[in-house]
C-alpha positions in Angstrom: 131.5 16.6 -11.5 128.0 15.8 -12.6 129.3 12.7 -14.4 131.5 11.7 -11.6 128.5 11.0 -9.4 126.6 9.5 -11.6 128.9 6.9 -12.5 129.5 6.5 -8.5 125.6 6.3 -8.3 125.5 4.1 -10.5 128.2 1.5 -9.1 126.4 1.5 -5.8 122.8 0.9 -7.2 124.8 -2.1 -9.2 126.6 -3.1 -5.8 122.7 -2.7 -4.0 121.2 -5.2 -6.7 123.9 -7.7 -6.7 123.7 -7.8 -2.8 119.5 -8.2 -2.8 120.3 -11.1 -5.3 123.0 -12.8 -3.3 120.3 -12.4 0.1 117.6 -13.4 -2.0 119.5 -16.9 -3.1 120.1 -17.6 0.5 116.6 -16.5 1.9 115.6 -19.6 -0.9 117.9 -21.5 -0.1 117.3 -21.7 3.7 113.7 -22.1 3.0 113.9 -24.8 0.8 116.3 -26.6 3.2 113.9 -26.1 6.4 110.8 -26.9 4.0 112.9 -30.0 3.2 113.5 -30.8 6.8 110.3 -30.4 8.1 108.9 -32.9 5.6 111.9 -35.6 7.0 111.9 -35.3 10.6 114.0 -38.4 10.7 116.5 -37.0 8.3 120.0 -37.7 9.9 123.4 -37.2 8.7 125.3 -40.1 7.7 129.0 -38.7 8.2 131.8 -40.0 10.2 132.4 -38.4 13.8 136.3 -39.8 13.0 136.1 -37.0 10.4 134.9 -33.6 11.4 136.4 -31.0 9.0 133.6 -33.0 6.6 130.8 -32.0 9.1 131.8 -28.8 9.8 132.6 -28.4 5.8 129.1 -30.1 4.9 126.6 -28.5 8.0 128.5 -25.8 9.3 130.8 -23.7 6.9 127.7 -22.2 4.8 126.8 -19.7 7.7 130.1 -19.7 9.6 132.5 -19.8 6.8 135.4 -21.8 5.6 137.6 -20.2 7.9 135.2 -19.8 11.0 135.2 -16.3 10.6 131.5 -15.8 9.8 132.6 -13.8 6.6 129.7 -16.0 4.5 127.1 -15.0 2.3 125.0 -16.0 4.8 125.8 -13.3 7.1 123.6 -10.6 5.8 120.5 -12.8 6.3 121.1 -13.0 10.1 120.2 -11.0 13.1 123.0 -11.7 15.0 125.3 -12.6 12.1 127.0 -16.2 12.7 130.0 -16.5 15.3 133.3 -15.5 14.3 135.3 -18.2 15.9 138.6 -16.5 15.3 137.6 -13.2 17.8 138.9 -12.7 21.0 135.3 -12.1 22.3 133.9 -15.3 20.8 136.7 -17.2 22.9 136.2 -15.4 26.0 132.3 -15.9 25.5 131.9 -20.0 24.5 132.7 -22.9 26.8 132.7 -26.2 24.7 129.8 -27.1 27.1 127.9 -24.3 25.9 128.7 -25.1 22.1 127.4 -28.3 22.2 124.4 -27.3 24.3 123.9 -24.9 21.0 124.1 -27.4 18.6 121.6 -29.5 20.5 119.3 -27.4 21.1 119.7 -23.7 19.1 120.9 -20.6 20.0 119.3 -17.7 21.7 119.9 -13.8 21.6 121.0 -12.2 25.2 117.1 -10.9 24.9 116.3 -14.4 24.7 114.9 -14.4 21.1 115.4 -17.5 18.8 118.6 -16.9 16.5 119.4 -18.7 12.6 121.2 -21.5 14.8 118.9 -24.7 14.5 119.0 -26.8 16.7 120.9 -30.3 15.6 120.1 -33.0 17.7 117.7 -34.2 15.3 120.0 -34.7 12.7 124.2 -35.3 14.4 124.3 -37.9 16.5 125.9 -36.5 20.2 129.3 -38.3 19.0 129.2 -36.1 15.7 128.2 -32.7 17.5 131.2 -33.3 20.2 133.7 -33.6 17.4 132.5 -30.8 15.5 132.6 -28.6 18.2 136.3 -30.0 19.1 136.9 -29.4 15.9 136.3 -25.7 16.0 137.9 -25.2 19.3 140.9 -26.6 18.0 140.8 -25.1 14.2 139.5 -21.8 14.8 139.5 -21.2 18.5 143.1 -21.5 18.8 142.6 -24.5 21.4 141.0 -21.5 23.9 137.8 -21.2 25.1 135.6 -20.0 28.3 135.3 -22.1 31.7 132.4 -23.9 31.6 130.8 -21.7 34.5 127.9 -19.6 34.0 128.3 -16.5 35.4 125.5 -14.6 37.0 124.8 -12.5 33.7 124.8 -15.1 31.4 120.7 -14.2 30.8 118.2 -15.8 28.3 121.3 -16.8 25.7 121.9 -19.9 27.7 117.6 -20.5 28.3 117.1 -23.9 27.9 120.9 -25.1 28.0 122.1 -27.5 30.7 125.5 -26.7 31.6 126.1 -29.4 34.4 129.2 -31.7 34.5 126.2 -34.6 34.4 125.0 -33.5 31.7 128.7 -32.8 29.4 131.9 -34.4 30.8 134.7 -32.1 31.1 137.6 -32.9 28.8 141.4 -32.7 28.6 141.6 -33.3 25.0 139.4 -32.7 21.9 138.2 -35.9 19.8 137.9 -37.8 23.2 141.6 -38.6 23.4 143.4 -39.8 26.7 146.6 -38.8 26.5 149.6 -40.6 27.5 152.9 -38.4 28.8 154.7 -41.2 28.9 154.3 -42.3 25.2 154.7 -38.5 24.4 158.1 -38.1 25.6 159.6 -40.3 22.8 158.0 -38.1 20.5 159.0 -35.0 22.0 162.8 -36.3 21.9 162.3 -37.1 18.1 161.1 -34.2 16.7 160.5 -31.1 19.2 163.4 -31.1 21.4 166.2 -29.9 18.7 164.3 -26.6 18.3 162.1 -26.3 22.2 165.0 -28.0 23.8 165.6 -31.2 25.7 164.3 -28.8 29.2 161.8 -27.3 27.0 163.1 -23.7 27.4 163.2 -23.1 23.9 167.5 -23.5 23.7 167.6 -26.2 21.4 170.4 -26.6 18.7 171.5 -23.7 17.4 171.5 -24.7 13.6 168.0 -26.0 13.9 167.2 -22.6 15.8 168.1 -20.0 13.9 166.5 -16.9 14.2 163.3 -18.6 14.8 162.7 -18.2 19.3 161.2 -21.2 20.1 158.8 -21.0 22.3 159.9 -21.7 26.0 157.8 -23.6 27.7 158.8 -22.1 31.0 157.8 -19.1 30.4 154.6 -17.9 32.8 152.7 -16.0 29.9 152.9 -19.5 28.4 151.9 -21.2 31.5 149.1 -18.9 32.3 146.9 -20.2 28.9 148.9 -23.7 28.6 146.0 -26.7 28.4 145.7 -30.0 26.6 143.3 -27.7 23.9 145.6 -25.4 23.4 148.6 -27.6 22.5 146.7 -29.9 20.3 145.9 -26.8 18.6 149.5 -25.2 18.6 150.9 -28.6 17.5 148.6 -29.7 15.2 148.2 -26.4 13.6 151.8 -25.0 13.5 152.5 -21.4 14.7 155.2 -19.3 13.2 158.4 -21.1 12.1 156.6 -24.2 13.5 155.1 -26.2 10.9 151.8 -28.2 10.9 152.0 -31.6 12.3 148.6 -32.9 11.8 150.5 -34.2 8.5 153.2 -36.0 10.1 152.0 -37.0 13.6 148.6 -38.7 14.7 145.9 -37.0 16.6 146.5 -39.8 19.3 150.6 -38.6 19.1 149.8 -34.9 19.3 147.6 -34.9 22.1 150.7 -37.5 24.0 153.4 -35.1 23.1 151.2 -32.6 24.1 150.7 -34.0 27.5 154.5 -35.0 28.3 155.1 -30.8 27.5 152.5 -29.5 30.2 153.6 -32.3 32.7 157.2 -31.8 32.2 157.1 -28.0 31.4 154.1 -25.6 31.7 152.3 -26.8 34.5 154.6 -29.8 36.4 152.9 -29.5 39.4 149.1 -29.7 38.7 148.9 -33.2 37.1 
């Protein structure tokens, strides 16, 4: 028995060390960085707003993960940890207009205390802070995310954030796409309607069908969450038996087809 917890002892001093090393590399790490950046105010980054998985990959995963979970070394050197993008809460909580206000200009705890989120304005242009945050939304966020309202408890968290519509421009689409129904229906017919449905009721051909239910477009739970995000998310994504078509279609196409289904399906009536 004596043995037995010894060796368990042992393990967890072993686990303890390897953890205060892992911490200790980041707490140097960060401080070289900021050292770094302090010394080169006018340090900028040089990547393309045309490809935000590189920012988000380059500036963001480190804290927030690969997989915008916030499962990175980086999270035991934090108080709060970094979002988890993928939770419920975090969708329900963040408005895009809040997540580029963040990226701007930092984050704040709800006692109002500066967090680990920098502030970025210094260093992404507002073109490449737009499309990293769209690209979050739409990776991570599952195309959902808060209404851009405060509400009356939002407290110190939001100190120093403007969330006006002068200020951020409400959008339909991430990447600043307009989307065209019209040039999505063309698409649709090509490569959603055998499985969705030429009605978009999720009755398409049977042989194409299979056992995989379709999602009907009809349907009100789908209806109640439907938006341009959310599609372009779905779409571009895949969900189930659906695959990925940010291989095979455009951004441009994705957010059309995406359009002609909420016109013509989900929401008909409030476009």
């Amino acid at each position: 028995m004596y043995l037995k917890l010894a060796s368990v002892t042992k393990h967890r001093k072993a686990w303890l060390a390897i953890r205060l090393v892992l911490m200790a590399a980041v707490f140097a790490a960060g401080s070289a960085q900021a050292q770094n950046r302090g010394k080169t105010e006018t340090w900028k980054s040089h990547l393309s707003a045309d490809a935000p998985d590189v920012i988000y990959r380059t500036h963001c995963a480190a804290c927030h993960g690969v997989n915008g979970d916030g499962k990175s070394l980086a999270r035991f050197s934090f108080d709060p940890p970094p979002a988890d993008f993928t939770s419920n809460e975090t969708r329900a909580e963040l408005s895009r207009v809040h997540m580029i206000e963040t990226l701007n200009k930092g984050a704040r705890d709800k006692q109002g205390k500066q967090t680990g989120m920098m502030a970025w304005k210094s260093h992404l242009s507002r073109a490449q802070i737009e499309a990293v945050v769209d690209y979050v939304i739409v990776k991570f966020m599952d195309g959902k995310m808060a209404a851009n309202e405060l509400s009356p408890s939002a407290g110190l968290k939001h100190k120093g954030h403007d969330h006006s519509a002068a200020n951020v421009i409400a959008v339909d689409y991430p990447y600043g796409l307009k989307a065209s129904a019209a040039n999505g229906k063309s698409i649709y017919a090509a490569n959603c309607a055998q499985c969705h449905g030429d009605s978009g009721d999720g009755r398409g051909k049977p042989e194409r069908v299979g056992q995989s239910h379709p999602r009907n477009f009809q349907d009100a739970d789908f209806r109640q969450f439907a938006s341009g995000f959310s599609l372009f998310s779905a779409v571009s994504r895949g969900r189930g038996h659906m695959p990925a078509w940010d291989k095979t279609l455009s951004n441009q196409e994705i957010a059309d087809v995406s359009e002609y289904v909420l016109r013509n399906f989900a929401k008909p009536h409030s476009h």
